[in-house]
C-alpha positions, 0 to 999 in steps of 0.5 A: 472387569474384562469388558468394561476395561476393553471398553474403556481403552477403546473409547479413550482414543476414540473419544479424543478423536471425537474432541478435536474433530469437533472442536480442536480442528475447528478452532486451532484457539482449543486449549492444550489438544496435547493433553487431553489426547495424551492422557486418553492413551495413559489412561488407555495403557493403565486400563492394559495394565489392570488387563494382564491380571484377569487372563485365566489359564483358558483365553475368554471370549465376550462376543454379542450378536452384531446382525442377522442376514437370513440364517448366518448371524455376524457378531462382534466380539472381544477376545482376551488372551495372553497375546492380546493382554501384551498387545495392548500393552505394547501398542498403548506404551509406544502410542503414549511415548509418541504422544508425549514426544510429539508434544515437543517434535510438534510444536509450532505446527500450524495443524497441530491439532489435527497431528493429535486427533489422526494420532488418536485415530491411529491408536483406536483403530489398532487397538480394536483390530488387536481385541476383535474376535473375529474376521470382520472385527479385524477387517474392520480395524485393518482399514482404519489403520490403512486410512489413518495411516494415508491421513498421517503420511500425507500429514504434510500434504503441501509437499509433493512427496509426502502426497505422493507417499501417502497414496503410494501407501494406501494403494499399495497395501489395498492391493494385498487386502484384495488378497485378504478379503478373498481369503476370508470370503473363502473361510466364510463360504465354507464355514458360514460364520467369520467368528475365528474362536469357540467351537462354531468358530472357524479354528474349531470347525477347521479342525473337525471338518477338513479332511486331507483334500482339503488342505490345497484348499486351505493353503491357498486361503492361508495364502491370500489371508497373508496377502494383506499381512504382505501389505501392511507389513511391507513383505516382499513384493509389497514393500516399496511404500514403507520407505517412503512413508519417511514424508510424514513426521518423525513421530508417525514414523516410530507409530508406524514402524513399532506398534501398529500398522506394520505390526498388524500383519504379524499380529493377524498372521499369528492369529490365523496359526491354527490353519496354517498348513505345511505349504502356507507356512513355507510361503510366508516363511520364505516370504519373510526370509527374502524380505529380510534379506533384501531389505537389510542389504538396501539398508547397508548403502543408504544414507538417510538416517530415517531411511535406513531405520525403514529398510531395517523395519523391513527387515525385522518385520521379514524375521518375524514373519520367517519365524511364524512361517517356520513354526515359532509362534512365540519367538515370532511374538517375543521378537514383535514385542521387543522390536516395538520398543527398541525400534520405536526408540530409534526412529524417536532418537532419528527424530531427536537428532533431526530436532537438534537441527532445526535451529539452523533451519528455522527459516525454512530448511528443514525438511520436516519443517519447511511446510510451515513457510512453504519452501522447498527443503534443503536437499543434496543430490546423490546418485539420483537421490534427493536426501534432506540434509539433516537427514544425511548421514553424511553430514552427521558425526560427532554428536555423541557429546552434544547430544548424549542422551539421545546417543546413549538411548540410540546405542542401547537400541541398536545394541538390541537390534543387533543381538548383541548378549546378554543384557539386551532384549533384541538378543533373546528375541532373535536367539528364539527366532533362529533357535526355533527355525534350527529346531525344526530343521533338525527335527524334520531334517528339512533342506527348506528350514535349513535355508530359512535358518541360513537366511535368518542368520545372514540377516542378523549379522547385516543389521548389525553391520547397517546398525552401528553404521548408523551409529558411528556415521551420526554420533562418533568421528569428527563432525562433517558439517561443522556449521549444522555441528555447532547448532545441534542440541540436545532434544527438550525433556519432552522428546528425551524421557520417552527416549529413556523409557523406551532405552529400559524397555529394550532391556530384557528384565522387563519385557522377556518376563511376559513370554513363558510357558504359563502366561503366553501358550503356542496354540495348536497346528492339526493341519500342519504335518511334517512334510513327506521328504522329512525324516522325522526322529524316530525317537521324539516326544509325544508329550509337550516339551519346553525351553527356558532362558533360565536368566530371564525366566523366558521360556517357549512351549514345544509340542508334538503330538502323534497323528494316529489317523493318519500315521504321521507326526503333528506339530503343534506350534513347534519352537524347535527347541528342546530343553537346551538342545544341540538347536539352542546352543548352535543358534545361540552360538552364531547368533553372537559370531554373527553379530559381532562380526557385523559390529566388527566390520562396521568398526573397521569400515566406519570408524577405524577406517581401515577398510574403505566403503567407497573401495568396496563398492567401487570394486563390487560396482554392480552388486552396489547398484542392486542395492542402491537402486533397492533391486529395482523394484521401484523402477519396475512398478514405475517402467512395466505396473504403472507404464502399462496401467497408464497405457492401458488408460491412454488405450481405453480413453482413446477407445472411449473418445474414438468408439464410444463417442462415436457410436454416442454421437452417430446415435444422436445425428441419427435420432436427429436427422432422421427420427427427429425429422421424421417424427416432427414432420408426422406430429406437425402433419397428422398429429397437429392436422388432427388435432386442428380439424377436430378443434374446427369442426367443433368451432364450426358446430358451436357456431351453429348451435350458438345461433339457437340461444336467441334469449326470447322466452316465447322462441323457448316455450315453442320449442318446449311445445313442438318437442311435446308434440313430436313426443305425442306423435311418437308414442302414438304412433308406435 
């Protein structure tokens, strides 16, 4: 049943692409598009269903042979484990919701077809990145979700924006993926195949053929293979393309931000968990802990609602990261799986609030609908930052009770994001994540997981402070702009019951049940030591340990297991957390202090307006620049990458023009002045002289010989006879 079922989620998306590349973008008359690429994902998520009853205890492989070149044969593959089965899942969930929001955000829109048939793309090309047993099955989805992702930012491609976002993205992301596809040139040097499991697949041949000197080598192709995860999950330094890709539809932006591009690097960076090493995991942990960091501290001065929803992608996508990097493997997964849910109901409910304006802006002021009449949006001027303004904040306020579907779903999503106990699935998943790198700390007594613990848990209690910002500007005080006010509505039940879905799917009843010990398993690290400054408790366990959140049935599996040839301590996929150990209490403990004291001093700022934002910044004026100006990493790339990539243009066209041209152009007058004279003046004079005398000389003979051919028969026969005589006289004579 597992193949056929595989089969059938990937071919539903792909086979309604196929319809409307071949007929709904042909003929815009095509009836009900929406539909039938809808149902494909229902049937698609049933299909994802039925999958999570055939993973057995032991993960299966069903791999054919693909093509041979010489003695290395490539195949392709599908590999079904717990992690897969929840993957698909999640993906096919939020890919549903967003087609059935979309039905109702995208009404109306001149290209509405071609909307669903890049949207079924999307969801295809994830889906066979998710399922594929190996490098190149991944890299092959990995590409297709980059394409599909340029197609549905520049969506809207008539705005110069969105143009510019969408190549901004694919750019971007190509620049991490240089990275990545060295790092799997490097496995597949050295061990001939790109086949990840089995046992002549890379994990196993990693970790009965590498020796100790090896790990350099490997660490550095953990590190590039992370490269591309940099990329497309918009890790530090990478990262400038995310917020941008605000240009495409609302809808894109949940897709996007939830359950398939960004969401790619975290998934390929917990598949490739077996060969971390010590210093791969550190990097892509501090990589993770740095991105959080900045990102929520952009997200704490923005305005843009959709913007804000960016920054704060970024930011999860940094935690999840930091907890892969740090070990825990399955709080980096949990926390990927609620944030699917609770992020895309958030960017759907910024969409909803976005929609409800759109009756005010009908004749052409809506950002995310001016394309239709060719006009520019209405925007607002800020400190150098143009913001649509149904998208500003600023003019928000008030809406709980015109729209209280969309507020209530919103505020349970950001109740979530928060960490806010205990009902709320954000909570466990990010308890795990700190829970997990605390657990480590203390176990190797490592100065680098300390930081990282402080780094995740600083980045906790800023989202919520950015989080509820988000609430209290939008939905509670007086309204701001009392004429958008008066015409905002409540979305249709097409955008609101996707809302609803995902409100309950950010409760932890449903989502926490699928990571415990049986179902979703840690896999081993042989190549991940405790480091050499780490004194490691002389008293641990050698055999595996767990923890349950015994609320919820959630539990993560620890393992350490002694290294007896080389005398130190493995960490298998160590959580950190042992049973309900000094690690799980104290993470649990500040999580809360954290995140309510970021709630409470939103309060203050936001909505009680005790404490004045605009004081604050005005008195930390330079700190607020760094982050209004996103620590202008923007203004790098543009004032020191892309200056010089333009110098270095203007350098070699110059060169070009000057030297190459030259050499060009000095080749031709010579091969014209000179060879050209010479060899005409030669063919004219010798070439034509020859050919001219030969064609007299032969004139000149035929002329004689004409002469001969009298037509008398008599002058004929006495020529016959004088030749008979001169033979005669020949013959007689010698």
């Amino acid at each position: 049943m597992v193949v056929p079922l595989i089969s059938l989620i990937l071919l539903c998306p792909l086979a309604a692409f196929a319809v409307f590349g071949l007929l709904g973008l042909a003929n815009r008359r095509f009836p009900r598009q929406d539909y039938l690429s809808t149902a494909a994902m229902l049937i698609a998520l049933a299909c994802s269903f039925l999958l999570l009853r055939e993973v057995v205890p032991e993960p299966e492989a069903h791999t054919v042979n693909w093509v041979s070149l010489g003695s290395v044969t490539f195949s392709m593959g599908f590999y079904l484990d717990s992690v897969t089965a929840i993957m698909l899942i999640v993906v096919t969930l939020v890919s549903s919701l967003v087609h059935i929001f979309s039905m109702g955000y995208m009404h109306g829109d001149p290209r509405y077809p071609r909307f669903f048939a890049y949207l079924s793309l999307f969801s295809f090309s994830m889906l066979f990145l998710v399922v594929s047993d190996n490098l190149l099955g991944i890299y092959i989805g990995w590409e297709l979700v980059g394409l599909c992702s340029y197609l549905l930012i520049g969506f809207w491609f008539e705005k110069d924006s969105a143009a510019n976002a969408c190549k901004k993205a694919f750019l971007t992301t190509r620049v991490g993926d240089v990275g990545m596809f060295i790092g799997m040139m490097m496995l597949f040097t050295k061990f001939q195949t790109l086949s990840l499991y089995g046992e002549g697949g890379i994990f196993a041949l990693a970790a009965s053929q590498l020796t100790t000197g090896d790990m350099v080598w490997l660490s550095i192709a953990g590190v590039l293979i992370f490269c591309g995860a940099i990329g497309k999950s918009a890790q530090m330094p990478l990262h400038t393309w995310l917020p941008d890709a605000m240009e495409g539809p609302t809808p894109v932006s949940a897709l996007i931000h939830a359950a398939t591009m960004v969401a790619a690097g975290v998934y390929l960076t917990a598949r490739m968990f077996p060969i971390l090493t010590e210093t791969s995991s550190l990097v892509i942990a501090y990589v993770g802990g740095i991105t959080a960091l900045v990102a929520a501290t952009i997200a704490i001065v923005r305005f843009d609602i959709k913007r804000v929803l960016a920054y704060s992608t970024i930011s999860q996508l940094g935690y999840m990261m930091l907890a892969i990097g740090a070990g825990s493997y399955v709080a980096g997964l949990f926390h990927l799986t609620t944030h699917a849910f609770f992020k895309a109901l958030l960017f759907l409910g910024s969409g909803s609030v976005i929609h409800a304006f759109h009756a005010m802006h009908a004749h052409g002021h809506d950002d995310e609908h001016a394309h239709e009449h060719g006009e520019d949006p209405d925007t607002e001027h800020v400190l150098g930052s143009e913001i649509p303004a149904d998208q500003d904040m600023r003019n928000m306020g008030g809406l709980r009770h015109k729209m209280p579907i969309t507020f209530i779903t919103m505020l349970i999503a950001t109740l979530s994001i928060s960490g806010v106990p205990f009902i709320f699935s954000g909570f466990w998943s990010k308890d795990a994540v700190l829970a997990g790198v605390l657990g480590r700390a203390m176990e190797w007594n490592s100065v680098h997981h300390y930081i990282l613990f402080i780094m995740a848990l600083s980045a906790a209690g800023i989202t919520a402070f950015y989080m509820f910002r988000l609430i209290f500007m939008t939905f509670f005080g007086e309204p701001r702009n009392q004429e958008m006010h008066d015409m905002a509505h409540e979305s249709p039940l097409s955008m609101t019951v996707p809302l609803l879905i995902l409100a309950a799917l950010s409760l932890p009843i449903v989502n926490t049940l699928w990571f415990n010990a049986d179902y979703v398993k840690p896999p081993q690290q042989p190549h991940l030591h405790a480091p050499t400054h780490a004194q490691v408790a002389p008293d641990t366990k050698t055999g595996g340990t767990g923890f349950a959140l015994s609320l919820f049935g959630v539990s993560e599996a620890v393992a350490a297991e002694e290294d007896a040839g080389h005398g130190t301590q493995d960490a298998h996929a160590d959580d950190g957390h042992h049973g309900h150990g000094p690690a799980h209490t104290i993470a649990m403990i500040l999580s809360i202090c954290v995140a309510g004291l970021g709630i409470l001093l939103s309060w203050l700022f936001y909505h009680r307006r005790t404490l004045s934002a605009e004081s604050v910044a005005t008195t930390f004026r330079p700190v607020y620049n760094l982050f209004w100006h996103k620590y202008y990493f923007d203004e790098f790339y543009d004032g020191v990458l892309v200056a010089l990539t333009v110098w270095k243009a203007r350098l070699f066209a110059q060169f070009d023009g000057t030297v190459v041209d030259g050499i060009v152009n000095g080749v031709g007058v010579v091969t014209r002045d000179i060879l050209a004279a010479f060899t005409g003046a030669f063919d004219n004079r010798v070439v034509d002289g020859i050919v001219n005398r030969v064609a007299q000389v032969t004139w000149a003979v035929g002329g004689r010989i004409r002469r001969i051919q009298t037509g008398a028969i008599q002058t004929y026969l006495f020529v016959v006879l004088a030749g008979i005589v001169l033979l005669i006289l020949i013959f007689r004579a010698f």
